[in-house]
N, C-alpha and C positions, 0 to 999 in steps of 0.2 A: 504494500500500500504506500503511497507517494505521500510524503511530509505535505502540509496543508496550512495555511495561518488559520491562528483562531485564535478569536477576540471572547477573554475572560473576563465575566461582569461582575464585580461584586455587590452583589443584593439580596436582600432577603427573601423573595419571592423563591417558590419552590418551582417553579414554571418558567420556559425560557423558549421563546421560537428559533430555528433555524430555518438555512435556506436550502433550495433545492440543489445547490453548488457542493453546499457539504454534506447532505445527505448521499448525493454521489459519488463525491469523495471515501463516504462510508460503505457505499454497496448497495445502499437503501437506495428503492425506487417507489416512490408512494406510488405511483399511479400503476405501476406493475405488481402489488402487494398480492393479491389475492391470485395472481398468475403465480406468485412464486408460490405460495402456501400450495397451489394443489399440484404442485411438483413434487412436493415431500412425498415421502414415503408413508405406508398406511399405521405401520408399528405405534405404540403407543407414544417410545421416545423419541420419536422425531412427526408428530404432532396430526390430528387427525386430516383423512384429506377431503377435499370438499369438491372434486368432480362428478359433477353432478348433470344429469339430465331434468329437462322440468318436471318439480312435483316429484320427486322420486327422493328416495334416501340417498346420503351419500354413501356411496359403496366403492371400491377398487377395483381394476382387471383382477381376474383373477389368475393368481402368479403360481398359484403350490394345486398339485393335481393328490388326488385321494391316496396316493402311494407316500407323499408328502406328510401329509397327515399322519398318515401309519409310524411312520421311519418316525415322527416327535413322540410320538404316543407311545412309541418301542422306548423311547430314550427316557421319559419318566418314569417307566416300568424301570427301566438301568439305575434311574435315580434315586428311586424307591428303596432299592435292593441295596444300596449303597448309604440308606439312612437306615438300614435294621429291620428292615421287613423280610420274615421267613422265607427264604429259597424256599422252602417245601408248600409253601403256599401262592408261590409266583403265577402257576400257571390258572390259578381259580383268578388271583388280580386279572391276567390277561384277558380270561374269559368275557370279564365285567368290565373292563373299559371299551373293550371293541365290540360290544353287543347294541352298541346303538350307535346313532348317526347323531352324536353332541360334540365333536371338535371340531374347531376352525382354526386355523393360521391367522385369515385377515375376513376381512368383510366380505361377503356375500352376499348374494342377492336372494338372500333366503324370505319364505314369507314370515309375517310377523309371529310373535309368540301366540298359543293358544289361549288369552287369557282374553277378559274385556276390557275395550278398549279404557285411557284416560280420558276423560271427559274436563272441560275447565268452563266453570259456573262463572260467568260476568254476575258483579256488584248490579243490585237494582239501578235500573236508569243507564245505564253503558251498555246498548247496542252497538251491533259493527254498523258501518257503513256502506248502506249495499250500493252505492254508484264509487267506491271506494276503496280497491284491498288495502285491508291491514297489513304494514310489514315494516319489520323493527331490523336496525342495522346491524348487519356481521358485523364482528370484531374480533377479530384477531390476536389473537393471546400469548405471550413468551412462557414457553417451558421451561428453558433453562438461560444461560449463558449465550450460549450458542445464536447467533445475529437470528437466522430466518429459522429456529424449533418453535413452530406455532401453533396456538390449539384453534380450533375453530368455535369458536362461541357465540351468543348472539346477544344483544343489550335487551331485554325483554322486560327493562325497568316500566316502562310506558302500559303496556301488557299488565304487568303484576299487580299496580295500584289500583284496576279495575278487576282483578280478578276476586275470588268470595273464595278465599285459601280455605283448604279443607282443614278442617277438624281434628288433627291425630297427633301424638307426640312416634317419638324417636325410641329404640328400647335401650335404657340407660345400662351400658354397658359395662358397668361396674359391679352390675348385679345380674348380668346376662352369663358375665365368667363364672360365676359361683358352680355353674353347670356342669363345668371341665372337672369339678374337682373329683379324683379319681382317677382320671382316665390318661391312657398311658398309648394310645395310637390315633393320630391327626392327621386329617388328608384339608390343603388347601385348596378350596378352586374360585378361579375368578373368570366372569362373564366376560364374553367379548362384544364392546360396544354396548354394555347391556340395553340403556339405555332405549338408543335405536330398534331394540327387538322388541320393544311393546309398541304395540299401536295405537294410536291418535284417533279419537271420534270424528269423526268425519266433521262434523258440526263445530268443532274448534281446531280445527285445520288452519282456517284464513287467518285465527287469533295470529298465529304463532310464525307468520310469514313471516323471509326475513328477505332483505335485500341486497346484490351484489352489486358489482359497476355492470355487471350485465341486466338481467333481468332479476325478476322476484321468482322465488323458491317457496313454496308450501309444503309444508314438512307429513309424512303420514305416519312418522313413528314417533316417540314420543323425545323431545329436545331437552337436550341442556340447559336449564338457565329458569324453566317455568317456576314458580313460585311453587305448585303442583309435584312437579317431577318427582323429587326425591323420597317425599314420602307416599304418592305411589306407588314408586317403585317398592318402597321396601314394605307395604301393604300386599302387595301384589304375591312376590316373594314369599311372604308368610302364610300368605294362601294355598300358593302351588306345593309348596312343602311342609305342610300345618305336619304331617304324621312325623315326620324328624323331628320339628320343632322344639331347640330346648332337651328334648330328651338324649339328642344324637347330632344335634345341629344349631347354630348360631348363624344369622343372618347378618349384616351389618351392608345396606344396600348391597352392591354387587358384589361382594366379598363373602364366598361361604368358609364356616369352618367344620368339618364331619370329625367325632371322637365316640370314641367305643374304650371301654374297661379292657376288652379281650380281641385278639384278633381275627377270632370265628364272627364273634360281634360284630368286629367293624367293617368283615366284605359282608354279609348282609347288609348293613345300615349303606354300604357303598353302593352294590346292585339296586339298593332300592332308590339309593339318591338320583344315581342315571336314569333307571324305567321312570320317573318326576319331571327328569331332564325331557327325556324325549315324549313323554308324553303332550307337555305344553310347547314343544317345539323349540326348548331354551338352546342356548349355544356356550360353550366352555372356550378360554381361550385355551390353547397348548402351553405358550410361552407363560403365561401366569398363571400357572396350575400344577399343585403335587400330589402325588399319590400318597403318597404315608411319612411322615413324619414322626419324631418321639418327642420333640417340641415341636413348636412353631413359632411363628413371630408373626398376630396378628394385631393388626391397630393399633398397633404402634407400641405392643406388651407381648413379653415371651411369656409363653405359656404350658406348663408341662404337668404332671401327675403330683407335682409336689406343689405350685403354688404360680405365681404371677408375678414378674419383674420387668424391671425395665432394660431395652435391648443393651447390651456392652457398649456396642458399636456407636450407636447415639450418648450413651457416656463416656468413651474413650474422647469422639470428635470435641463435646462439650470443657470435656478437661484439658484437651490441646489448645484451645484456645487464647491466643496471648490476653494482655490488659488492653481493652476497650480502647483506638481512638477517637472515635465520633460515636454521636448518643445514638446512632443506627443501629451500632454493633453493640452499644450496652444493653440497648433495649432488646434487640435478637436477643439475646443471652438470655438474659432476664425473664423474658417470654416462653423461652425452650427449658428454664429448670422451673417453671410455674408448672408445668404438665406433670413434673416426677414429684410435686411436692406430698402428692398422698403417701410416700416411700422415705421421705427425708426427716427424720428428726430434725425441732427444732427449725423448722423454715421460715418460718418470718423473721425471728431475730435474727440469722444471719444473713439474710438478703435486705433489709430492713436499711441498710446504708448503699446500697447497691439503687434500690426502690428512691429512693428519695435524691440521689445525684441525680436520676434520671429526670425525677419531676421537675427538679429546680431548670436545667438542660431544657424542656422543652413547656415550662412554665409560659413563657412568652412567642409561643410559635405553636402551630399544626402538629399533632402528636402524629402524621402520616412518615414512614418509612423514609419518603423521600425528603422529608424537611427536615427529619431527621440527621442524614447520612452530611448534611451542610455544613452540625455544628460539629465541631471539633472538643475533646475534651481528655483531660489527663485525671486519672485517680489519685486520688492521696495517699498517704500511707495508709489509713484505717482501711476506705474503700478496696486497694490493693488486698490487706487482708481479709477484709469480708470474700472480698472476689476470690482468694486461695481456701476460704474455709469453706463456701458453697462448692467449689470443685472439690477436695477431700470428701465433704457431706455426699457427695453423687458417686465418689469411689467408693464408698458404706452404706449407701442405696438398699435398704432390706428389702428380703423376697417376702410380699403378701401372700401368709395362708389363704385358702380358699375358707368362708367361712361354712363352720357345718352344726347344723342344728342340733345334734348333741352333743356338743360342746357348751361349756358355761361361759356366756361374754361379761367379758371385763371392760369397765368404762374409766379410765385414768383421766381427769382435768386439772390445769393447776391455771393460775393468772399471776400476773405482777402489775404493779402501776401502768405500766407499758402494754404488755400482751399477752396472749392465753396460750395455752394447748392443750390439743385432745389424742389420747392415745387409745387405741381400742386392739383389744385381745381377745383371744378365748383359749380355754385350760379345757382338756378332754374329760380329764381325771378328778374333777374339781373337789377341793377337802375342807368341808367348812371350819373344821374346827384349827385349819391352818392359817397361817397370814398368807394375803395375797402372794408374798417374795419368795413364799416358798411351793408356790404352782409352777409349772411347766407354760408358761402362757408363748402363745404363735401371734405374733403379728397379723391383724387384718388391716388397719390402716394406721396414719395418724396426720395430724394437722396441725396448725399453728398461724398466729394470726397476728396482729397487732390494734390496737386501738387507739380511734381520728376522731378530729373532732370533739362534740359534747360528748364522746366516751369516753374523753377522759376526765371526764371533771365526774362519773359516776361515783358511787361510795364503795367502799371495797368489797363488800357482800356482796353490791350487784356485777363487779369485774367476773368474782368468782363464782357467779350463777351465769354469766354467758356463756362459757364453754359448753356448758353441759347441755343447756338452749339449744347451742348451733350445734352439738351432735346429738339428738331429738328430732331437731328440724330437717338437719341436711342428710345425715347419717341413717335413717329409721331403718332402710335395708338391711343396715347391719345389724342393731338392738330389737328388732322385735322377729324374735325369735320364740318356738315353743319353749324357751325355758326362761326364765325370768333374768334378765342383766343383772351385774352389781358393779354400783356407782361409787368409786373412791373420790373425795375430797378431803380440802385440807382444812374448811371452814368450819365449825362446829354449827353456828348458827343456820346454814345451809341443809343441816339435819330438821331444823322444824318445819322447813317450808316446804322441802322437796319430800320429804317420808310421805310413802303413799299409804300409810295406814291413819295419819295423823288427818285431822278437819286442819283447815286454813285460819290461820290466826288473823284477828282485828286489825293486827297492827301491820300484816301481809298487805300491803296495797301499791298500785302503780305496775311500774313494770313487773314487779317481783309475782302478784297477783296474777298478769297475765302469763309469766313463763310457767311457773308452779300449776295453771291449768294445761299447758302445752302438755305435761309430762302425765295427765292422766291417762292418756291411750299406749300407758305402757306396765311392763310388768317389770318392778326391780327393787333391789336391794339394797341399801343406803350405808355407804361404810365410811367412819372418818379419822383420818389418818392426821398427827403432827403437823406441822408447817417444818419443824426442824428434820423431820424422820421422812416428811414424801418428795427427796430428793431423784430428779427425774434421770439422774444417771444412775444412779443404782437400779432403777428397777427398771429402764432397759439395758443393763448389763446380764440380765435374766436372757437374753438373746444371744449376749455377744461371749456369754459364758466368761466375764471376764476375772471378779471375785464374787463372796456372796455379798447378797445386800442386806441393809439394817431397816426397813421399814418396821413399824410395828403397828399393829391393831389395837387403837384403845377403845371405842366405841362405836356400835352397829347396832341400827334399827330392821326391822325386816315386815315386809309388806307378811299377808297373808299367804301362807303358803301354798304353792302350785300344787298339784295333785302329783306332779312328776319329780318337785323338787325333794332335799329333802330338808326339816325345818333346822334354823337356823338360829344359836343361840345369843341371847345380848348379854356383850359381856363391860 
């Protein structure tokens, strides 16, 4: 590429035009864009392609003939065998995956899945305009680095605010794992294009036109971008494979995960997943798809018979990391160990200086990536270390047990003027007549928090009544279990409000009033511990095996006892 002048501005503005002199200079040709995109190649990584005929999906030549197919489909069987799946069971795999017509390399021109179509409800008063099509602009998306890896997308913001978005949440995948727990063989698969394989109502066809420099495109399978899409999609999904569902199967839109306890188990649950596949006409990619695995790595958490962590690979990259120059890359950071914080002891405190350069950094400007990347910034020494002790904190990343309902959960909270946390366990073996420090407890989560604002000027009773609030509120998946939780704190007074055998005292009112009824929809046990004795490294040293700890039990209330528990004495 030939050296170029170029006139640097300095200004606050996150936006800058250029011209078509240096755009050329760079390779860029706006007005050839959409020629170059559907030059790429159909693969995922190098971005989808949009040769299109009118009215028709976008599809590719087709490059790989049915011998092709076979020849990938032989090589997961190879990959399979090379992750620990039994030679003496190879050739029943073989049977089940070539028994039906569910693999593709790239896009075809297959007809749509068997399901019914998506349909999209216009808001009262928003008709189309019938001397009129509707049609919302392509846009063209960067994959990676790479100048021209483009995804084909469409702006369907115009669309969306007249649409009457359906009705349905997402399945919180925190409690969808819980289902693995056990199970010790995994097969991944992923859709190809899924998207495009559902069909479109004919009747919101025109919604969803989009426009190129050529003509307009009306789409007949279901797009990217609809306010709609994704949670039909993954409605849809749960339909066609309701009999896996949960028992043998995790959905997470196009992403399946298939587990079985035993391996006779799991080619069943396998052959049946395919006869599902082909039944509704679904399509598997090759290249995004494994036959067996003894972990896996799905969404973004390894997962295997013993519990759920986070991938190496995403903490090895985070710990390489050098010290932050501009608040783009603090904030990256920042942002990427917020996802592992249910896994990190102690996470607010020590990101808590990290969190706050950043705000002050973009206090005065657009918190957008790109306004971002403008400002320049050096850590101090404290921040330096906060930023060495959250990378340490990610090399000691614990593996979350799966929780399991006969197990007895333990609810740890503590607070300081500053901030709280919640640590949650459960003991298989549970011995009441033992102090907590001396159970076997398994990690299921833990949290931490800080407090803004009018929380801090709260009394200190109510500090240490939020914790246990925000794991009630947020947490419930985990505490309400058949067997009744037990709440350690360090408050004595916390005893009369929260005991679920006790009436609500007169003097109970305001917030405390309302959180103390939050915790009636549950069943537990009220234990409270020193302020000097529930020191929160000792009893996750119960983990790390590191010495014994000194906590000690001086006083316990106990709700009614459960039919399954057994009762519990105050001592």
């Amino acid at each position: 590429m030939s050296a170029v002048d170029v006139l640097i501005a300095n200004v606050d503005d996150d936006e800058f035009i250029v011209g078509n002199d240096l755009l050329h200079a760079f390779g860029i040709d706006v007005d050839r864009q959409l020629e170059m995109l559907a030059d790429r190649g159909e693969d995922e990584t190098c971005g989808d392609v949009i040769e299109l005929e009118a009215d028709e999906s976008p599809v590719s030549d087709i490059k790989s003939s049915e011998n092709d197919i076979f020849t990938a489909v032989e090589r997961l069987l190879t990959r399979a065998v090379e992750n620990g799946f039994p030679v003496d069971k190879l050739e029943n795999l073989r049977t089940i995956v070539h028994a039906y017509d569910v693999w593709r390399l790239e896009l075809r021109d297959d007809p749509p899945a068997k399901v019914p179509p998506m349909e999209v409800r216009l808001q009262e008063g928003a008709r189309p305009n019938p001397d009129s099509r509707w049609a919302s602009p392509v846009l063209p998306v960067k994959k990676s680095a790479d100048l021209m890896d483009l995804r084909q997308t469409t702006d369907y913001r115009a669309v969306n605010e007249l649409t009457d978005v359906r009705a349905a949440v997402m399945p919180i995948l925190s409690v969808a794992m819980e289902n693995a727990r056990g199970m010790n063989h995994f097969g991944l698969f992923d859709f190809l294009k899924g998207f495009w394989q559902l069909p479109l109502a004919e009747q919101c066809q025109e919604f969803l036109s989009y426009m190129t420099d050529e003509k307009i495109f009306t789409p007949r399978r279901v797009p990217q971008g609809s306010s709609d899409a994704a949670i039909f999609f993954q409605q849809t999904m749960e339909k066609c494979f309701a009999s896996l569902l949960y028992e043998h199967l995790l959905i997470w839109i196009d992403h399946l995960l298939l587990y079985a306890a035993d391996i006779d188990t799991y080619l069943v649950k396998l052959g049946e997943l395919f006869s599902l596949l082909n039944q509704f006409g679904l399509k598997l990619s090759v290249k995004k798809s494994s036959l067996y695995q003894a972990q896996v790595k799905w969404c973004g958490r390894v997962i295997d018979g013993h519990g759920i962590r986070h991938d190496n690979q995403r903490i090895d990259s985070l710990r390489a990391m050098p010290y932050p120059r501009t608040a783009a890359e603090l904030q990256q950071f920042v942002c990427a160990i917020n996802w592992m914080r249910d896994s990190i002891i102690d996470f607010a405190r020590q990101v808590e200086p990290l969190q706050h350069r950043l705000d002050v950094a973009l206090a005065h400007t657009k918190r957008t990536k790109r306004a971002a990347a403008s400002i320049e910034i050096e850590l101090e020494k404290q921040e330096q270390q906060a930023f060495d002790d959250v990378k340490e904190a990610l090399a000691n990343a614990a593996t979350l047990d799966f929780p399991d309902d006969k197990a007895t959960t333990c609810l740890f909270t503590d607070a300081s003027d500053v901030g709280y946390a919640i640590i949650i366990t459960q003991v298989m073996d549970f011995d009441p007549m033992k102090p907590a420090t001396e159970q076997q407890h398994h990690l299921t989560h833990c949290t931490s928090g800080t407090f803004t604002g009018s929380q801090c000027n709260w009394t200190v009773i109510e500090k240490e009544a939020f914790p246990i609030v925000v794991a009630c509120d947020k947490l419930d998946y985990l505490l309400l279990r058949p067997r009744p939780f037990r709440m350690y704190c360090d408050h004595r007074n916390l005893i009369h409000i929260f005991a679920p055998h006790e009436s609500v005292k007169k003097y109970v009112k305001g917030k405390l009033l309302r959180w103390a009824m939050k915790l009636m929809n549950y069943r537990y046990v009220v234990e409270h511990v020193p302020g000097h004795s529930n020191e929160w490294a000792d009893v996750i040293s119960r983990w790390a095996g590191n010495h014994t700890p000194t906590l000690k039990r001086l006083r316990m209330t106990q709700a009614a006892p459960a039919a399954d528990s057994q009762p519990v004495p105050t001592l």
